[in-house]
C-alpha positions in Angstrom: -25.2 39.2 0.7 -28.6 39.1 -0.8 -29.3 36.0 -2.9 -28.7 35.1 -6.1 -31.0 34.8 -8.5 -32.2 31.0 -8.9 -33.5 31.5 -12.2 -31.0 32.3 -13.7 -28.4 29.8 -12.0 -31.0 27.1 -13.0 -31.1 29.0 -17.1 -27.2 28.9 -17.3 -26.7 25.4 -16.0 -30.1 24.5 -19.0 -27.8 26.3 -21.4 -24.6 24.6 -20.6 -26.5 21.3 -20.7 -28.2 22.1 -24.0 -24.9 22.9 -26.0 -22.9 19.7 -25.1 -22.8 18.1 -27.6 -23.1 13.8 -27.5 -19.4 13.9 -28.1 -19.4 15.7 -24.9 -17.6 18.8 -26.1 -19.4 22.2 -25.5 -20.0 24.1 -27.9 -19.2 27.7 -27.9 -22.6 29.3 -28.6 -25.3 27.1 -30.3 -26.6 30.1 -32.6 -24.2 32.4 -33.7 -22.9 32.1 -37.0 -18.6 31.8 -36.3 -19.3 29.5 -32.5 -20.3 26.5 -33.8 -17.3 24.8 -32.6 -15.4 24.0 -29.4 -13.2 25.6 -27.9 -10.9 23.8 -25.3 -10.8 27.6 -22.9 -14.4 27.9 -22.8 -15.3 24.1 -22.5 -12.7 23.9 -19.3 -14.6 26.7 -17.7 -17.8 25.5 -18.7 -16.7 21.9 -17.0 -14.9 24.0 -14.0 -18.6 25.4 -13.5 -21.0 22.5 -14.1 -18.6 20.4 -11.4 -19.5 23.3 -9.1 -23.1 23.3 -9.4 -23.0 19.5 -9.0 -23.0 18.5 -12.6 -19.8 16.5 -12.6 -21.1 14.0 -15.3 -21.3 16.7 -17.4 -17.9 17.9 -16.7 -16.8 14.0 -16.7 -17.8 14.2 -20.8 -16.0 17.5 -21.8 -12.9 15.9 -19.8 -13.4 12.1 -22.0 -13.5 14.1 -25.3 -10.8 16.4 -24.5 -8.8 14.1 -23.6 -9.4 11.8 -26.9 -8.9 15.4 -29.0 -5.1 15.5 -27.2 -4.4 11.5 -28.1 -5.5 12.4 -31.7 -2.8 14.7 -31.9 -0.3 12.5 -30.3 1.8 12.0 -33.6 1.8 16.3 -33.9 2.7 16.6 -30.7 5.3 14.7 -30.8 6.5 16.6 -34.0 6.8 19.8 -33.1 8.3 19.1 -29.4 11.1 16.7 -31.4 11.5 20.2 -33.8 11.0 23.0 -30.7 13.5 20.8 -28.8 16.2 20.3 -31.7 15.6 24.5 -31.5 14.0 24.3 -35.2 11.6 27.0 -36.4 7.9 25.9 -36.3 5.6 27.8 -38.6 2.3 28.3 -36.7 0.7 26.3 -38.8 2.3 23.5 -37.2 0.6 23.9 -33.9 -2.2 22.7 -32.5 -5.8 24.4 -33.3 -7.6 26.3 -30.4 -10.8 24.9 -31.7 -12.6 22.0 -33.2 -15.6 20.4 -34.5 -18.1 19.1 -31.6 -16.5 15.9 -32.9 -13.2 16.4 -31.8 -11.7 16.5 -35.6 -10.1 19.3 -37.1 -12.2 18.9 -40.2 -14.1 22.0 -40.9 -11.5 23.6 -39.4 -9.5 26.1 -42.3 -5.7 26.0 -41.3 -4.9 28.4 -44.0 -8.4 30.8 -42.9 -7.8 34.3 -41.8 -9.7 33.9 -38.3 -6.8 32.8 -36.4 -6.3 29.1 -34.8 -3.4 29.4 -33.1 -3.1 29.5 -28.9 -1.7 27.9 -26.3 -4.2 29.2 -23.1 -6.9 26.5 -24.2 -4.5 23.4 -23.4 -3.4 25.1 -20.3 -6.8 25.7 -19.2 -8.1 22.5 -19.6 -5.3 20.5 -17.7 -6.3 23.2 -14.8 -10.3 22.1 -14.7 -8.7 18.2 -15.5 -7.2 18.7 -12.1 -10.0 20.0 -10.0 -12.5 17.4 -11.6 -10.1 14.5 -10.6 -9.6 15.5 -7.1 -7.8 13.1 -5.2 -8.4 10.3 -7.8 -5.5 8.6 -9.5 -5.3 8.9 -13.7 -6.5 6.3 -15.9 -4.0 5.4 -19.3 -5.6 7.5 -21.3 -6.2 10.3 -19.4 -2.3 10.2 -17.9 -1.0 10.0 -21.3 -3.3 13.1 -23.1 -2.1 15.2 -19.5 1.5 14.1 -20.8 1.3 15.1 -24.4 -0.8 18.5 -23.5 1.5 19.2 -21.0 5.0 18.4 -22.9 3.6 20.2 -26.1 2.8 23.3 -23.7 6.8 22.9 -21.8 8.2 23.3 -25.0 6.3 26.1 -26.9 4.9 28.3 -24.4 8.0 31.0 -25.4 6.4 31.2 -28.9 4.1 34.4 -29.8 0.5 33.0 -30.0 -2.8 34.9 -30.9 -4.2 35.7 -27.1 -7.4 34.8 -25.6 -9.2 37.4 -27.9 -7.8 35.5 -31.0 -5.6 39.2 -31.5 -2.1 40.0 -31.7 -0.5 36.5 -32.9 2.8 38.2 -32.8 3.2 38.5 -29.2 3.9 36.8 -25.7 0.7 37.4 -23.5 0.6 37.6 -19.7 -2.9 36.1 -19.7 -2.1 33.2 -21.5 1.5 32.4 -20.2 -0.7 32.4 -16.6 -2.6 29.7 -18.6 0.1 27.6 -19.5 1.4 28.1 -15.9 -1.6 26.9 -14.2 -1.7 23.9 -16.5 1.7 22.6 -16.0 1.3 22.6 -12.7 -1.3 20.9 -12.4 0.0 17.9 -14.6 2.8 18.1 -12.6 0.5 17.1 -9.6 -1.5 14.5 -11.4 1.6 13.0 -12.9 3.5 13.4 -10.1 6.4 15.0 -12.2 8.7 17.7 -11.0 10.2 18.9 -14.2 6.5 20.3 -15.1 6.4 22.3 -12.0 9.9 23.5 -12.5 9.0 25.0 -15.5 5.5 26.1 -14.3 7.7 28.1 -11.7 10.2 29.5 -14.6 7.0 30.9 -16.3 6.2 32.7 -13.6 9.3 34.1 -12.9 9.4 35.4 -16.5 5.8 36.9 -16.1 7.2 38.8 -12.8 10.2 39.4 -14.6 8.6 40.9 -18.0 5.0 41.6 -17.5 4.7 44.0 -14.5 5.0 47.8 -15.1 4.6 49.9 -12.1 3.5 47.4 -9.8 0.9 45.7 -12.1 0.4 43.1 -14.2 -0.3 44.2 -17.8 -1.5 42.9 -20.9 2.5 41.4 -22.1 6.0 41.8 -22.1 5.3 44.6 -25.3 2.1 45.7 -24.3 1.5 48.1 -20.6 -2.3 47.9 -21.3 -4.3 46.2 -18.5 -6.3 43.2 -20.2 -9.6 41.8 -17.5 -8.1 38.4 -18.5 -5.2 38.9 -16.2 -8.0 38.0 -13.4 -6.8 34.7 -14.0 -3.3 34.8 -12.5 -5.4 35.0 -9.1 -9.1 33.7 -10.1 -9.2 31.0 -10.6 -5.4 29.5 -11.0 -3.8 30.9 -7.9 -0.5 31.6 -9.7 -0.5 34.8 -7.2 -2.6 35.3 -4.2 -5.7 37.7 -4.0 -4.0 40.0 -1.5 -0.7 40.3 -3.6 -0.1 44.0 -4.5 0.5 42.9 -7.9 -2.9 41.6 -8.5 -4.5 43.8 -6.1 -2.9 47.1 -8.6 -3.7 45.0 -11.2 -7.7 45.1 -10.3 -7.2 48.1 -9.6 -6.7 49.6 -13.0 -9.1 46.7 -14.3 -12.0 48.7 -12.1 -10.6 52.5 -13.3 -9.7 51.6 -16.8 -12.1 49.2 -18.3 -15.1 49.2 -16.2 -17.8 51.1 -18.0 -20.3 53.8 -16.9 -23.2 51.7 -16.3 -20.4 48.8 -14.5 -20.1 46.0 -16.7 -16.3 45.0 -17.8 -14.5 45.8 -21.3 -11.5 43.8 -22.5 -8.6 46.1 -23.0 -8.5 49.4 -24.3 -9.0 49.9 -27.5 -10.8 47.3 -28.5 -13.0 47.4 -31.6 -14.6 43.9 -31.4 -18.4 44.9 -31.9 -17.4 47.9 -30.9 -15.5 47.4 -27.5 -18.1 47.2 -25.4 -18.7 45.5 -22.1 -18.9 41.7 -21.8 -21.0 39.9 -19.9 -18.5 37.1 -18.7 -15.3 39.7 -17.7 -17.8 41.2 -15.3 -18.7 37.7 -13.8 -15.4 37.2 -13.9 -14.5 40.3 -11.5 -17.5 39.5 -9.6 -16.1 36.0 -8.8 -12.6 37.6 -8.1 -14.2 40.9 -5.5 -16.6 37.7 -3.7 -13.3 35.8 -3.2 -11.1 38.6 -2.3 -13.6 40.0 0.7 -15.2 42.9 -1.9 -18.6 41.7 -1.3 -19.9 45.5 -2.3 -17.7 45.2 -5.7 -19.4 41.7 -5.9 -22.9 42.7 -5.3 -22.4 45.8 -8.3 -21.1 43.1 -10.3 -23.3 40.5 -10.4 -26.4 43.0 -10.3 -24.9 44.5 -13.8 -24.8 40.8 -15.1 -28.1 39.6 -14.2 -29.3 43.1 -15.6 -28.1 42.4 -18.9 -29.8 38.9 -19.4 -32.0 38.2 -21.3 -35.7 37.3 -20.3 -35.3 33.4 -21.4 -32.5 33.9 -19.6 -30.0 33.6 -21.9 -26.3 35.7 -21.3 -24.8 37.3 -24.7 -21.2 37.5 -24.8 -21.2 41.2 -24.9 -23.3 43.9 -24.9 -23.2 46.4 -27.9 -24.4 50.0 -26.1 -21.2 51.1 -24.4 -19.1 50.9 -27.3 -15.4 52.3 -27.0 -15.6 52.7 -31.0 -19.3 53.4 -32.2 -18.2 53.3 -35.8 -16.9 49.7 -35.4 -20.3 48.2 -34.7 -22.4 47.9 -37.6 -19.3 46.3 -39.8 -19.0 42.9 -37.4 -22.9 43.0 -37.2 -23.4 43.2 -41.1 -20.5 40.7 -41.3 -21.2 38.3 -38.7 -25.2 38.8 -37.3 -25.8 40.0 -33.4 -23.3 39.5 -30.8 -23.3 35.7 -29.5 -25.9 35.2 -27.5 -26.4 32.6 -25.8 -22.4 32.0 -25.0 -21.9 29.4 -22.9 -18.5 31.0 -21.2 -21.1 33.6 -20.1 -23.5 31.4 -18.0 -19.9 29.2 -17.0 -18.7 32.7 -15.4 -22.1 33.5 -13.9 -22.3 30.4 -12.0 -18.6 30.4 -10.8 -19.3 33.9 -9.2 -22.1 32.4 -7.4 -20.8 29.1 -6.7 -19.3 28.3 -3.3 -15.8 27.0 -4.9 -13.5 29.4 -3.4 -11.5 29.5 -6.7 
């Protein structure tokens, strides 16, 4: 493999370091007019990727402040599990938000505003990077008792419809993030040493096998066939299923025929419309990472050559470029309404440098 390029290694770990907050939370992209706060899915993979270029203190300070955003929602928590578990209807309103201030609060945070605030994959994700920061070490109080609320909250609701990684389609189960959920309770399961989050870590998965695979592939959810580039996560980097499975290997498989653009870089889904539905810079990191992993070191090499193509020269990594649009017409509106794609986004430069890192996964 040739090398990587330093520089730009060296720019995303600046702009990681840059948009942490004092609080310690990350915040989602330091410039662009909707990112201003933190989201618990991109902080865990920014963490997951500064503990793998050697910047655990860094990921040490997302962990603290997660885990004092989860014991600030202890009384909630507790709530709706008491309501999920007595089988009551909770309104989504109820849950837990998938972002908040750099502060930790929910202040600033409209429950009633149309962007939706609803998801379960953040909480999932952030038990998963938890995990791999901690290593062998044993859990303080704090910490064991936020991985018990996150996890107890996520055992009891993960069979409600959520809005999915993309903050779209709040009516629906989503492969993507029920792989999320999985990852997470397995990995409190570990730290806590509890069996009955494994079980249902397992009994998630069996419902994904069971539900979200047509014609050998994973797809997008239970009422949806498309192929999402999220579903990379089942394999990279939770390890539900093994690189070599012929699920994921299908499931790649359509990812690289179906959303993979002309010039390389990776598109969400078809028929998206966000900016237009053009290529992002992190899902094409993010099949780089999975093709180094699984042996593909030609798919890798295309991969991270499209990526490092696309930054900028400070060396800043948008979050999507706006060129290869699958709807041209859909462009100009989210510019007028919401400026330039994000750029810098900090999930971009966490994906770059787990696709060069030497974690395995």
């Amino acid at each position: 493999m040739s090398a990587p390029s330093t520089v730009l290694a060296d720019a995303s770990i600046r702009v990681i370091s840059e948009g942490q907050a004092p609080s310690g939370a990350y915040v989602a992209s330091p410039n662009f007019s909707q990112y201003g706060f933190a989201w618990l899915r991109d902080g865990a993979y920014c963490a997951l990727a500064m503990d793998a270029v050697g910047e655990q203190e860094s990921a040490a300070r997302f962990h603290r402040w997660a885990t004092d955003v989860v014991l600030g929602e202890r009384d909630q928590i507790s709530r709706v599990v008491a309501a999920l578990d007595r089988g009551d209807e909770v309104a989504p309103g109820m849950m837990l938000p998938t972002r908040y201030t750099l502060d930790g609060e929910r202040e600033g945070v409209d429950p009633d505003d149309a962007w939706p605030n609803f998801q379960l994959d953040g909480y999932g994700t952030w038990l998963f990077a938890l995990e791999r920061h901690m290593g062998d070490a044993s859990p303080d109080d704090a910490t064991s008792e936020a991985v018990e609320l996150a996890a107890s909250y996520l055992a009891a609701s993960w069979r409600m419809p959520c809005y999915d990684y993309w903050e779209e389609f709040g009516d629906r189960l989503h492969t993507s993030t029920l792989a999320a959920i999985a990852a997470g309770l397995r990995a409190a399961g570990r730290i806590l040493g509890r069996g009955a989050f494994l079980e249902e870590a397992a009994t998630i998965m069996e419902f994904v096998h069971r539900e979200c695979v047509v014609d050998g592939a994973f797809v997008k959810g239970p009422d949806d066939p498309r192929v999402d580039a999220s579903l990379l996560s089942l394999a990279t980097p939770f390890q539900l299923v093994g690189v070599e499975d012929p699920l994921v290997r299908a499931t790649v498989q359509r990812i690289r025929s179906e959303l993979v653009s002309p010039t390389g870089g990776v598109r969400r889904y078809v028929g998206d419309t966000y900016f237009g539905g053009s290529p992002w810079l992190l899902l094409t990191a993010w099949l780089g990472w999975h093709l180094r992993i699984a042996g593909d070191d030609e798919g890798y090499l295309a991969a991270r050559a499209w990526v490092e193509g696309h930054a900028g020269q400070s060396g800043w990594m948008a979050e999507q470029i706006t060129d290869e649009p699958q709807d041209p017409a859909s462009v100009a509106p989210w510019v007028e309404r919401w400026g330039a794609a994000a750029n810098p986004l900090l999930w971009s430069h966490a994906k770059y440098l787990l696709m060069e890192s030497e974690v395995p996964a």
